[in-house]
N, C-alpha and C positions, 0 to 999 in steps of 0.2 A: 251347412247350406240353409239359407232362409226360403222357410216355408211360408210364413204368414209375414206382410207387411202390417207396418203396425202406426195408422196414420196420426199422427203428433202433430199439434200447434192450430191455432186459428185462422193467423194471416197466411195468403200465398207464400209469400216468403217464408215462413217458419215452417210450412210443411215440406216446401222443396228440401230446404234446411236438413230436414228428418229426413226426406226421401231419398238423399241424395246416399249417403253410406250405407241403408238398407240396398240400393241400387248396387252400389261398389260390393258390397259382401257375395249379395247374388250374382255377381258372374266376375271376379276377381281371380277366382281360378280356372276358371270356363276359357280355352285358350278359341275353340268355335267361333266364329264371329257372326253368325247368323243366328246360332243360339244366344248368343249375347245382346243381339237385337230383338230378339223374339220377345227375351226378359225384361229389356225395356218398355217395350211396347206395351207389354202384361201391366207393369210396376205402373206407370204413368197415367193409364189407361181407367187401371184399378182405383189406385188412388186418387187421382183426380175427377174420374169420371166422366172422362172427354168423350166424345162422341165416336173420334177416330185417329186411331195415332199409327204412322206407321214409317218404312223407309221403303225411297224407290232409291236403286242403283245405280250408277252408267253401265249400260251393256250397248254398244254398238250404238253410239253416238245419239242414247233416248233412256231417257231414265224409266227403269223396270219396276215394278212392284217389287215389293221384299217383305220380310217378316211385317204383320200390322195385326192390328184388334180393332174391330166393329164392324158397320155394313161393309159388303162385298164393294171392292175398289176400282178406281181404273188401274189397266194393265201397262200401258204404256203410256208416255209424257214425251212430249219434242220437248226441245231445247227453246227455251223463249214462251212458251206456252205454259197458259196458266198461272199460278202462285207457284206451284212447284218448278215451271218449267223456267219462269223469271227468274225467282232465286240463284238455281244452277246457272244460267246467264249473267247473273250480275255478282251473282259470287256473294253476295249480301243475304241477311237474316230481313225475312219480309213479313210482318203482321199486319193484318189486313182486318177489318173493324166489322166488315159486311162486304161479306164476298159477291153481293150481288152487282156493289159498285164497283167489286175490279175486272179493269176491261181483261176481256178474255178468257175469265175465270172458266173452269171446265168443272162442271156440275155434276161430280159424281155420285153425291147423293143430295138430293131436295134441303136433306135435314139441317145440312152443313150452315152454319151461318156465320163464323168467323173463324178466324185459322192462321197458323205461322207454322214459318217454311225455312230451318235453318242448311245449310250447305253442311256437306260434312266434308272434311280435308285427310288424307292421310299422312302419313308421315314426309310425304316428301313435298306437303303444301298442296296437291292436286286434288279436286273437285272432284268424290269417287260416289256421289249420292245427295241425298238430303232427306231431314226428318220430316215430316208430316204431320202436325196437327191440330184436327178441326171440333169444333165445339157449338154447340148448338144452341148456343146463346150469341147475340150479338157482343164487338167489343168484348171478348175474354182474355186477351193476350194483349201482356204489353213488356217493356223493359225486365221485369223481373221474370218473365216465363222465358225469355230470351237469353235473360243471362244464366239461370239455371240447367235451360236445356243442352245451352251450349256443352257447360261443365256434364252433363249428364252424356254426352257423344261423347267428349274425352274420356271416359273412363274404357273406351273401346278399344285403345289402344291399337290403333292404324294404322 
């Protein structure tokens, strides 16, 4: 079991690169799935030093809070609201440059200043959640954090 990650490489890409199989080793046998998201949230969090990473759920047709690391969060999200709650609606991966310019954005902490909101799918293609996260620099996320993180939900096996 991996205790310490071990951050490798310069560019975004090189370090997801490295991140990605420390990710896999940490909970490859972990059959949990909320511990498996927890250790995400840690690894991501850690290493990158986002502001706030986390998963909200579908529970009763409004995405819940789930495993996260940083400020305290919102609890619940409608469908269509917000980054999070669009995403889940459009079924799309949404990075947003300056959340102040997206309409509707719901301001769970001051600090947040840009953020991406992938959907997460289970095995049978249904929309069971989405990842969360926000960074407190403008413009942080783009194509490359997207396609990483994507691969970094698959390893959940859902």
């Amino acid at each position: 079991m991996a205790e310490e990650l071990e951050v490798i490489g310069h560019t975004k890409e090189e370090k997801y690169q490295a991140l990605l199989p420390q990710i896999n080793a940490l909970i490859y046998t972990e059959t949990d799935v909320i511990a498996n998201m927890a250790n995400i949230c840690a690894a991501l969090k850690q290493y990158f030093q986002f502001l706030w990473v986390g998963f909200y759920l579908i529970k009763d047709n409004q995405l819940v809070l789930g495993p996260f690391q940083g400020p305290v969060a919102c609890t619940r999200i409608q469908k269509g609201k917000g980054v999070c709650g669009t995403s889940w609606q459009k079924a799309e991966i949404i990075i947003v440059d300056d959340v102040e310019q997206f309409p509707g954005h719901i301001a769970c902490s001051s600090l947040s200043k840009s953020e991406i909101v992938l959907p997460i799918y289970n095995s049978s293609k249904e929309i069971i959640g989405v990842l969360d996260v926000d960074s407190d620099h403008l413009a942080s996320f783009d194509l490359v954090d997207a396609n990483y993180l994507q691969q970094i939900i698959q390893l959940l096996k859902l």
